[in-house]
MMTF fields as JSON, N, C-alpha, C and O atoms, coordinates in Angstrom:
{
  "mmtfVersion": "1.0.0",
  "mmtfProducer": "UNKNOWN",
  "numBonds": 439,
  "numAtoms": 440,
  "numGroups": 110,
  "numChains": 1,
  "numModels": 1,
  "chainsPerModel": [1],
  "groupsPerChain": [110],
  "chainIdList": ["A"],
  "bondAtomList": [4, 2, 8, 6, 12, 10, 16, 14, 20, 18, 24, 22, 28, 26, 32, 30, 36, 34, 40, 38, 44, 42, 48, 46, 52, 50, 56, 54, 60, 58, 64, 62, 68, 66, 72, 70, 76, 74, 80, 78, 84, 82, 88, 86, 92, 90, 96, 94, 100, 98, 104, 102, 108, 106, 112, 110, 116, 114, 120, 118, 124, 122, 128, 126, 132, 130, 136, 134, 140, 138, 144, 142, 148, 146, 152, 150, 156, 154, 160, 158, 164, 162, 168, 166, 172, 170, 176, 174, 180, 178, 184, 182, 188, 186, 192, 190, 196, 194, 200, 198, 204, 202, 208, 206, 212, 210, 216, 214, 220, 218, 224, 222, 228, 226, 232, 230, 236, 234, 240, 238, 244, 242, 248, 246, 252, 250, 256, 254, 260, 258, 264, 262, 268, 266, 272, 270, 276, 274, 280, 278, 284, 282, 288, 286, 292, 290, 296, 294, 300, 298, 304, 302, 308, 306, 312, 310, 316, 314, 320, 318, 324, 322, 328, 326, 332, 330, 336, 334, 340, 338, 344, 342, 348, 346, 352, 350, 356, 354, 360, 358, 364, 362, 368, 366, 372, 370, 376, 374, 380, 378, 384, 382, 388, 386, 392, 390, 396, 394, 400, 398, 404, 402, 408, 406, 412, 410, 416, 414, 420, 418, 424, 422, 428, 426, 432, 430, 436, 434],
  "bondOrderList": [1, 1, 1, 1, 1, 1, 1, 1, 1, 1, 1, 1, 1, 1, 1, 1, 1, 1, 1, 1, 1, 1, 1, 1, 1, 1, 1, 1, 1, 1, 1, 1, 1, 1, 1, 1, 1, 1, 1, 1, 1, 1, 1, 1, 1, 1, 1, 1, 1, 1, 1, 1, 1, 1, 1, 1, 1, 1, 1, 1, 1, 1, 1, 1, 1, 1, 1, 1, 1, 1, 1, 1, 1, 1, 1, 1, 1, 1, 1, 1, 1, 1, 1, 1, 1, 1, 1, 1, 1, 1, 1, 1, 1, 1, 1, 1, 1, 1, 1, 1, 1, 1, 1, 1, 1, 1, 1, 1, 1],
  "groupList": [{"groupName": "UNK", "atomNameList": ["N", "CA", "C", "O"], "elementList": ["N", "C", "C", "O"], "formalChargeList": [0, 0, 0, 0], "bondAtomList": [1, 0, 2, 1, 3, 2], "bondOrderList": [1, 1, 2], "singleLetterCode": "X", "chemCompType": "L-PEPTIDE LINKING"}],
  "groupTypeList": [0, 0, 0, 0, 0, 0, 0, 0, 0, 0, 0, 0, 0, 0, 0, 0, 0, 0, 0, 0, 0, 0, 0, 0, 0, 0, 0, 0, 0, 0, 0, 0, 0, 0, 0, 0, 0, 0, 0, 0, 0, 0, 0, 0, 0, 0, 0, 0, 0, 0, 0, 0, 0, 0, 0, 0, 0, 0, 0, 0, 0, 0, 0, 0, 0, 0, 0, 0, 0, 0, 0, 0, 0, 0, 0, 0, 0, 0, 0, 0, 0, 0, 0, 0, 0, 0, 0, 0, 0, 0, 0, 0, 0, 0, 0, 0, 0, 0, 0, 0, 0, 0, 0, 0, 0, 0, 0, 0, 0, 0],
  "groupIdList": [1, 2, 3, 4, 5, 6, 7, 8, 9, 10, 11, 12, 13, 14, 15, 16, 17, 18, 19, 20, 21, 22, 23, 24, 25, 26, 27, 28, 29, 30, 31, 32, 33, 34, 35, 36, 37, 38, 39, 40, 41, 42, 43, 44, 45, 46, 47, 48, 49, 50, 51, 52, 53, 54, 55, 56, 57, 58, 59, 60, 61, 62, 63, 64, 65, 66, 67, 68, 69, 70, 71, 72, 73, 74, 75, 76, 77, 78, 79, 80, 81, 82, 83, 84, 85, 86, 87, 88, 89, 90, 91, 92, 93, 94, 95, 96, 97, 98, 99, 100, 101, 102, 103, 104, 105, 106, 107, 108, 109, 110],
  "secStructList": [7, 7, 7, 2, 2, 2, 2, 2, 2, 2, 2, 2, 2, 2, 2, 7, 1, 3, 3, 3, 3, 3, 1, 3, 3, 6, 6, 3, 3, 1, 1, 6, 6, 2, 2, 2, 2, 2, 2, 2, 2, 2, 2, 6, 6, 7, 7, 7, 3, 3, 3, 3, 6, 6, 6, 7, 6, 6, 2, 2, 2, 2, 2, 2, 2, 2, 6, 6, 7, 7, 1, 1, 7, 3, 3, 3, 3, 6, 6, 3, 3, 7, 7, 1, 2, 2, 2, 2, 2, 2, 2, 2, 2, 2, 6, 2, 2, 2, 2, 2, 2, 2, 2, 6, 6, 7, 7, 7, 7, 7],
  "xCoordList": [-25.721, -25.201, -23.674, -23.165, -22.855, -21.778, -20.961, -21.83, -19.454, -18.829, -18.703, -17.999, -18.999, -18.53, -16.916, -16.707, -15.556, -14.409, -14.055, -13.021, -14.327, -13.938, -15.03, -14.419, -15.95, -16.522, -15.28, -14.976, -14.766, -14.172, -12.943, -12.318, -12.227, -11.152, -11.25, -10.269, -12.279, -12.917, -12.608, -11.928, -13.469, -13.588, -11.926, -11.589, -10.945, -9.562, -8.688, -7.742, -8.911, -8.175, -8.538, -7.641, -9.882, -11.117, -10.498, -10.09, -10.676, -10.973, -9.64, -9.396, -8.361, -6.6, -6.118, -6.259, -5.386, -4.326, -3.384, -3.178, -2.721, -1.456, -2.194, -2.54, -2.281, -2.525, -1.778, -1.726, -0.887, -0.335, -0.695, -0.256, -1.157, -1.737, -0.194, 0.518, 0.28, 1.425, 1.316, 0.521, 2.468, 2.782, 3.641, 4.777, 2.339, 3.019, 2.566, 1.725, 3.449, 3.442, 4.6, 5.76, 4.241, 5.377, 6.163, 7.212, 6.042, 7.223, 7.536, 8.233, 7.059, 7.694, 7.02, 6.021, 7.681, 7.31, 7.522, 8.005, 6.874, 7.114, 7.781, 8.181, 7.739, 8.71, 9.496, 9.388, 10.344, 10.962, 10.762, 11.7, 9.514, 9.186, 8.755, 9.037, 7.641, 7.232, 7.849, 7.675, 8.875, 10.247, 10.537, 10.258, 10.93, 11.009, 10.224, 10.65, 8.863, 7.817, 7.79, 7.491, 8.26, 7.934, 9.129, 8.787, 10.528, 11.365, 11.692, 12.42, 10.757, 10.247, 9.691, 10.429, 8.664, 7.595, 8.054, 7.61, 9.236, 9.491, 10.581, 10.512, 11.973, 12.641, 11.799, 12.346, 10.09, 9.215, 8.881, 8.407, 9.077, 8.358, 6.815, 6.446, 5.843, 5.01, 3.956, 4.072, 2.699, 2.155, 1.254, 0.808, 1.034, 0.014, -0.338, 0.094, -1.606, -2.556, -2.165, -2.534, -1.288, -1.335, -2.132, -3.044, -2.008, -3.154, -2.632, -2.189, -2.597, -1.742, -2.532, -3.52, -2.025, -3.116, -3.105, -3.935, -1.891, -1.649, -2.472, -2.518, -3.164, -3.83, -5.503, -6.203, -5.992, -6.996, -6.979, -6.874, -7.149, -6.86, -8.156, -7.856, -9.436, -10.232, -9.763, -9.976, -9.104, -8.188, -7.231, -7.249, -6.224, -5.414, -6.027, -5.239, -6.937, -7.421, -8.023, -7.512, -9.058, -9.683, -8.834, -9.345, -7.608, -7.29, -6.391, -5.93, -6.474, -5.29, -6.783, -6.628, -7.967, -9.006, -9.277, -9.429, -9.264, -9.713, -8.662, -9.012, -7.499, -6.289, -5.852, -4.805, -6.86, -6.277, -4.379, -3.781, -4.085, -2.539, -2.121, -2.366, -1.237, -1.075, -0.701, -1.013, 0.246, 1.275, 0.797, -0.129, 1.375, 1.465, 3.013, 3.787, 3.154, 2.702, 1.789, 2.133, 0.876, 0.551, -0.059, -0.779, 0.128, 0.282, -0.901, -1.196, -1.373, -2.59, -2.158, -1.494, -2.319, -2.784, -3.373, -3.1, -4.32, -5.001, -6.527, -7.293, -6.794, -7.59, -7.192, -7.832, -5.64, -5.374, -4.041, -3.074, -4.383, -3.079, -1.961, -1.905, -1.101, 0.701, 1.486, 1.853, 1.745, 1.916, 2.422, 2.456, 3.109, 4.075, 5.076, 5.274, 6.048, 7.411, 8.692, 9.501, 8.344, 9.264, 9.192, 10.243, 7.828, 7.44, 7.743, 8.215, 7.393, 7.785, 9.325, 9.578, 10.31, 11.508, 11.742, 12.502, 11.319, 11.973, 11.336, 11.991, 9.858, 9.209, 10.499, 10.958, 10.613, 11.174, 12.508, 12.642, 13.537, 14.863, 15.206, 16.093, 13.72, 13.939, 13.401, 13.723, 12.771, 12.041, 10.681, 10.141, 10.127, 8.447, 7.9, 6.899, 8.099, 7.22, 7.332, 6.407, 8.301, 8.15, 7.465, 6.714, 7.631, 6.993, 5.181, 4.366, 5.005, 3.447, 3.086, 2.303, 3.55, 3.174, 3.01, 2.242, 3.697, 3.613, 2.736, 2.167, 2.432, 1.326, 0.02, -0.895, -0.181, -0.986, -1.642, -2.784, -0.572, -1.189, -0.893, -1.377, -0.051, -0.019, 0.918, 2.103, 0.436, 0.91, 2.419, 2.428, 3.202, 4.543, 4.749, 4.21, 5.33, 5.783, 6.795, 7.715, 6.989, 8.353, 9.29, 10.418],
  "yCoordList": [-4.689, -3.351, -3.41, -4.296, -2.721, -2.573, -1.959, -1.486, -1.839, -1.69, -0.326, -0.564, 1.045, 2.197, 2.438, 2.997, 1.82, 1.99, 0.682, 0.989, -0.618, -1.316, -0.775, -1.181, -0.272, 0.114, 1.446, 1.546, 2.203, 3.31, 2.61, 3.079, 1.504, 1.175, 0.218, 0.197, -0.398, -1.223, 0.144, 0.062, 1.106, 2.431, 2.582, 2.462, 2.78, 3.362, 2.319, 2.792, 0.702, 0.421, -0.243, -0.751, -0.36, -0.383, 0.691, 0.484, 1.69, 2.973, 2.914, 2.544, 3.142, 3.233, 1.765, 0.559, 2.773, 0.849, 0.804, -0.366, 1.603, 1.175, 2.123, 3.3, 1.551, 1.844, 2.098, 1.018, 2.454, 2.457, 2.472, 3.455, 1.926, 2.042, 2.114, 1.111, 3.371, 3.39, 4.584, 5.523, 4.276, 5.234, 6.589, 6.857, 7.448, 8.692, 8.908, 8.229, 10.206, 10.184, 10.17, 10.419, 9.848, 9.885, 10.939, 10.898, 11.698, 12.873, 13.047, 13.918, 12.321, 12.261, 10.783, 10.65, 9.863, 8.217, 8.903, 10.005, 7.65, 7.761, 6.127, 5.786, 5.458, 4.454, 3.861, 4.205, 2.97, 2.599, 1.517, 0.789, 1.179, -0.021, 0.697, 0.616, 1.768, 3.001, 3.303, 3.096, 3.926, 4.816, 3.436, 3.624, 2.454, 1.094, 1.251, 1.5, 1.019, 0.851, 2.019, 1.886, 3.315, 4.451, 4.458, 4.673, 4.291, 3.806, 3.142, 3.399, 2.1, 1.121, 1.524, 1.71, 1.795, 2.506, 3.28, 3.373, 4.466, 5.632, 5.152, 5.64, 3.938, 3.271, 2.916, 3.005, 2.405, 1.65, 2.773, 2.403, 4.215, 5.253, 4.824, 4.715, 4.56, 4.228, 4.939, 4.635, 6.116, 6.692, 5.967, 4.836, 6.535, 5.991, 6.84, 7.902, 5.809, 6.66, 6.189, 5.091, 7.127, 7.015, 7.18, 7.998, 6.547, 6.57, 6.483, 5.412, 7.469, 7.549, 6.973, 7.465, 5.984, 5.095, 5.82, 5.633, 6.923, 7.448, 8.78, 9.525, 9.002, 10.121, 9.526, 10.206, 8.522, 7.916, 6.317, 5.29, 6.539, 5.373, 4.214, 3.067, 4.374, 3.641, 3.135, 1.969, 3.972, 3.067, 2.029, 0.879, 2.608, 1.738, 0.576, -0.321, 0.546, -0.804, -1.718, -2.784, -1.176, -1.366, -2.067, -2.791, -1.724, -1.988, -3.851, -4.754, -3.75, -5.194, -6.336, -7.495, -5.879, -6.598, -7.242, -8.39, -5.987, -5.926, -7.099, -7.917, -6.958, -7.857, -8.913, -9.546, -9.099, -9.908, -10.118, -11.125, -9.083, -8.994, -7.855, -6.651, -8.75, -7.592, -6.044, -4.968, -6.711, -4.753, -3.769, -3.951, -2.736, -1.838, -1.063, -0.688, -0.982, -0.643, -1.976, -3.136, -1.737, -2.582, -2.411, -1.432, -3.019, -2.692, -3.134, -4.327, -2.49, -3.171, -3.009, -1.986, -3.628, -2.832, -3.797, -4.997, -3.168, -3.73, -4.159, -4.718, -3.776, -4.361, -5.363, -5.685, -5.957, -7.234, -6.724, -5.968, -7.26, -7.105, -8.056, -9.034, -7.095, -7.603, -7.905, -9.079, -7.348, -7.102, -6.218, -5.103, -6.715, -5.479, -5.071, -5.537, -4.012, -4.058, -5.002, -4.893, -6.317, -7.141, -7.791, -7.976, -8.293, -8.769, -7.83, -8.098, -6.779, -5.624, -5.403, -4.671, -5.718, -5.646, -6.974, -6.797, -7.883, -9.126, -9.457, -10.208, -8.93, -8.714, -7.46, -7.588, -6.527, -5.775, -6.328, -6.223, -6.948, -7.282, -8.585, -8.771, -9.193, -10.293, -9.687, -10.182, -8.852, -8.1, -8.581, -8.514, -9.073, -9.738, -8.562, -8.471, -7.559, -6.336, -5.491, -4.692, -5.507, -4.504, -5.134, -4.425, -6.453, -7.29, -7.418, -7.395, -7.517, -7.35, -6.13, -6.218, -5.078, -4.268, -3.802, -2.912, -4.426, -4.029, -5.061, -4.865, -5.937, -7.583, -7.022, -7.517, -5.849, -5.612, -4.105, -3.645, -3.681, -2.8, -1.047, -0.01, -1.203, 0.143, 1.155, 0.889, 2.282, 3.457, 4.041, 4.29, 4.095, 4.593, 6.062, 6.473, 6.81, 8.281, 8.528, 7.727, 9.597, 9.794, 10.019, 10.201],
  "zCoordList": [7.738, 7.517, 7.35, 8.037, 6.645, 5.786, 7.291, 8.022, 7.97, 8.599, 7.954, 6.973, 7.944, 7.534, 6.973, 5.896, 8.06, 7.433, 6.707, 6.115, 6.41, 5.876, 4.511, 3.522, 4.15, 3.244, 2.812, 1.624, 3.623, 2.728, 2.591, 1.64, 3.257, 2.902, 1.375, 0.631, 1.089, 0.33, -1.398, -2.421, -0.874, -1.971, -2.077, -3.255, -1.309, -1.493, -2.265, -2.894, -2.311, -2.766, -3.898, -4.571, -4.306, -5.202, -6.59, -7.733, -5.864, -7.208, -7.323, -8.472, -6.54, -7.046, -7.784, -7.583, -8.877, -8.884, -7.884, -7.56, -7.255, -6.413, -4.788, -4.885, -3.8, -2.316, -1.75, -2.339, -1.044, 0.654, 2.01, 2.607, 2.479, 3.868, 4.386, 4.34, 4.887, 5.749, 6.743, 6.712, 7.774, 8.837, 8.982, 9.373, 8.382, 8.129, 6.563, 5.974, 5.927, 4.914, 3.756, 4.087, 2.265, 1.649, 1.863, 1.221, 2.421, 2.238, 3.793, 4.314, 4.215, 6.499, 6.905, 7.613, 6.383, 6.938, 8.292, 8.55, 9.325, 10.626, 11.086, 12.199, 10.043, 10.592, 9.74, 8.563, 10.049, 8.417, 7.936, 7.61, 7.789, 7.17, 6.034, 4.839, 7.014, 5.283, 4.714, 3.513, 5.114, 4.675, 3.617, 2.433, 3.9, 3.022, 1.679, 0.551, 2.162, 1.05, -0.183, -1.37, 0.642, -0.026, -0.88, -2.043, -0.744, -1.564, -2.924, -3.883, -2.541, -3.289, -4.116, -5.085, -4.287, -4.971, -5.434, -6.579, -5.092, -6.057, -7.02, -8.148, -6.69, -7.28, -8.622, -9.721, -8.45, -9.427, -10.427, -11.501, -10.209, -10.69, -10.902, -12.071, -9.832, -10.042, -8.897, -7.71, -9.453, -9.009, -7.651, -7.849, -6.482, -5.793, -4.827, -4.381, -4.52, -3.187, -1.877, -1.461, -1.077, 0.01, 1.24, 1.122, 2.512, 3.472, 4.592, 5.009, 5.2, 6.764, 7.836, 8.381, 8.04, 9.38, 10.574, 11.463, 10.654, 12.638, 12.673, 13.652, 11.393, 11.519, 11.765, 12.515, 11.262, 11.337, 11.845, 11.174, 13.555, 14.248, 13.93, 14.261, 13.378, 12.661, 11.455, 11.121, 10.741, 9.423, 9.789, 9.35, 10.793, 11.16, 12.22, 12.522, 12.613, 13.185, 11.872, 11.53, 11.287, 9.775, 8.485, 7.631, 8.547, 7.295, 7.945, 7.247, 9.322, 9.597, 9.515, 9.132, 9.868, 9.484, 7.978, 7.561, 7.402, 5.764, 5.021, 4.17, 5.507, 4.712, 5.69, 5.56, 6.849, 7.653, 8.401, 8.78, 8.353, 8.098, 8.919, 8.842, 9.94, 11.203, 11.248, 11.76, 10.295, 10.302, 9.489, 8.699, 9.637, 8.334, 8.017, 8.898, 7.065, 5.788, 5.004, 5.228, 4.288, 3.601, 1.884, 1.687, 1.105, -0.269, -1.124, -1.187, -1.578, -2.862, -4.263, -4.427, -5.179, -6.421, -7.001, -6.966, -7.623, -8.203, -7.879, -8.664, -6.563, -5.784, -4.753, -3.752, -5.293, -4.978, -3.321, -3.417, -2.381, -1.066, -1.839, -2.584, -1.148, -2.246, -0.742, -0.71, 0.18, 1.655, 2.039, 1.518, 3.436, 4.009, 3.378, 2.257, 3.972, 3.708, 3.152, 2.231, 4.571, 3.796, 2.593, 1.979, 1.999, 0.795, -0.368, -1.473, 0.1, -1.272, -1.316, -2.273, -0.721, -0.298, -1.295, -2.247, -1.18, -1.637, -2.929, -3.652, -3.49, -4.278, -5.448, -6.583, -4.525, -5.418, -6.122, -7.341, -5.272, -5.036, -6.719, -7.552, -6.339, -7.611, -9.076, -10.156, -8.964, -10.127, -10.367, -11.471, -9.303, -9.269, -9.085, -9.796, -8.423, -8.044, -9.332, -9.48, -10.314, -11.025, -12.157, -12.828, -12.483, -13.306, -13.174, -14.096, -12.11, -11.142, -11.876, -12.821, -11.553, -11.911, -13.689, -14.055, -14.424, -15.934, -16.175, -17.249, -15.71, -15.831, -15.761, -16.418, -14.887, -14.178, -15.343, -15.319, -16.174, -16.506, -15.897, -16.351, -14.88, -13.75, -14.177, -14.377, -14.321, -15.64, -14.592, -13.387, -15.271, -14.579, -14.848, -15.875, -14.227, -14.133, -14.631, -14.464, -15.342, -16.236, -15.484, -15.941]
}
């Protein structure tokens, strides 16, 4: 039998190209690693589905399983885990994250 939240976490980053599993939301991070990520991402003009782990304490146990990977914020697209904060930080900094993302196909916002 299928784990119920690793099945809906499976559906969230499945059906989106770009994920967030972070703390809080884009418009009130609750920590600043999000506050980081969410930065990032809007610097990228690049649409995504966010997922507040402190509102759903089964997600936030669920998703460090699913990616094997302690913290959160944590990043998908594509289907594919990209990581936390600091990776998207240093991802972004060299131009691999924005490159990832046009490689990848991931529609940008005007």
């Amino acid at each position: 039998m299928t784990d119920p939240v690793q099945a809906r976490i499976a559906g969230l980053v499945g059906n989106n190209d770009v994920v967030l599993f972070m703390k809080g939301t884009p418009l009130f991070p609750q920590c600043g690693f999000s506050s980081t990520a969410v930065q990032i991402l809007e610097r990228l003009a690049v649409g995504y589905e966010s997922v507040d782990v402190l509102s759903d304490p089964e997600v936030r146990a669920g998703i460090k399983t699913f990616s094997d990977w302690p913290t959160v914020p944590q990043l998908y697209i594509k289907g594919e885990f990209v990581g936390g904060s600091d990776i998207m930080m240093e991802m972004y900094s060299s131009g691999e994250l924005d490159a990832m993302l046009d490689e990848l196909g991931v529609a940008r916002e005007d």
